[in-house]
C-alpha positions in Angstrom: 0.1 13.7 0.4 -2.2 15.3 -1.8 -4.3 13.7 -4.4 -2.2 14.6 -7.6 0.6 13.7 -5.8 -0.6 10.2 -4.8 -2.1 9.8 -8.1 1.3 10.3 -9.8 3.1 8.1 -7.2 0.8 5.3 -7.6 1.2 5.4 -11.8 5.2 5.3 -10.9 5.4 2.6 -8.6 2.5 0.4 -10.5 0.9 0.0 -6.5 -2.6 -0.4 -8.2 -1.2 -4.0 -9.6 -0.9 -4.4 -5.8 -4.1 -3.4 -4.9 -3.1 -0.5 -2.5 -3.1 3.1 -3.0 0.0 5.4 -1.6 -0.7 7.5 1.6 2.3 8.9 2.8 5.9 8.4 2.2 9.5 9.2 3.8 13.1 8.7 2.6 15.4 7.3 5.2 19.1 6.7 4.0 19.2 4.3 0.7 15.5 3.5 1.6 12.1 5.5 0.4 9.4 4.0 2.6 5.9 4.0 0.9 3.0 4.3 3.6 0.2 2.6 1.8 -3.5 1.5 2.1 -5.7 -0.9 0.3 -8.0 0.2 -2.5 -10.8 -1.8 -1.3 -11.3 -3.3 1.9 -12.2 -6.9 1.4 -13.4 -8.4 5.4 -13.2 -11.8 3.8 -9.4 -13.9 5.4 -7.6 -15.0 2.2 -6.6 -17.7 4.4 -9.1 -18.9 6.5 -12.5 -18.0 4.4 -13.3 -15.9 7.8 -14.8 -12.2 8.0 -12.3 -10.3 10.2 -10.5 -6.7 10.5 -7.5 -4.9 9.4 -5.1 -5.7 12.2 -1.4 -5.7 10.9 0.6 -3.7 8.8 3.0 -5.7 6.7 6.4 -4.1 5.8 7.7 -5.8 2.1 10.9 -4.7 0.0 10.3 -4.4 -3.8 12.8 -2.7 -6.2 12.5 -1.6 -9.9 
């Protein structure tokens, strides 16, 4: 995706409020599927208070 694209895409689905900046994306069916990455990477667990890594992806369903 290029920049202006992704730019534009992130203003239309409000992802900044989310923290995460579009990458990629595919339509499949009734479903566009938004391939996504985080702004800023924070090391810090929001659980746990422990310094980690990006391990897991995390598929969620929002709608308009």
């Amino acid at each position: 995706m290029n920049a202006t694209a992704s730019l534009l895409a992130d203003t239309i689905c409000r992802t900044v409020e989310l923290g995460v900046t579009i990458t990629d994306a595919a339509v499949a069916g009734e479903f566009t599927h938004l391939f996504c990455s985080p702004v800023m990477l924070d090391p810090i667990c929001g659980e746990c208070g422990m310094a980690g890594r990006l391990r897991d992806h995390v598929q969620r369903k929002v709608t308009d």
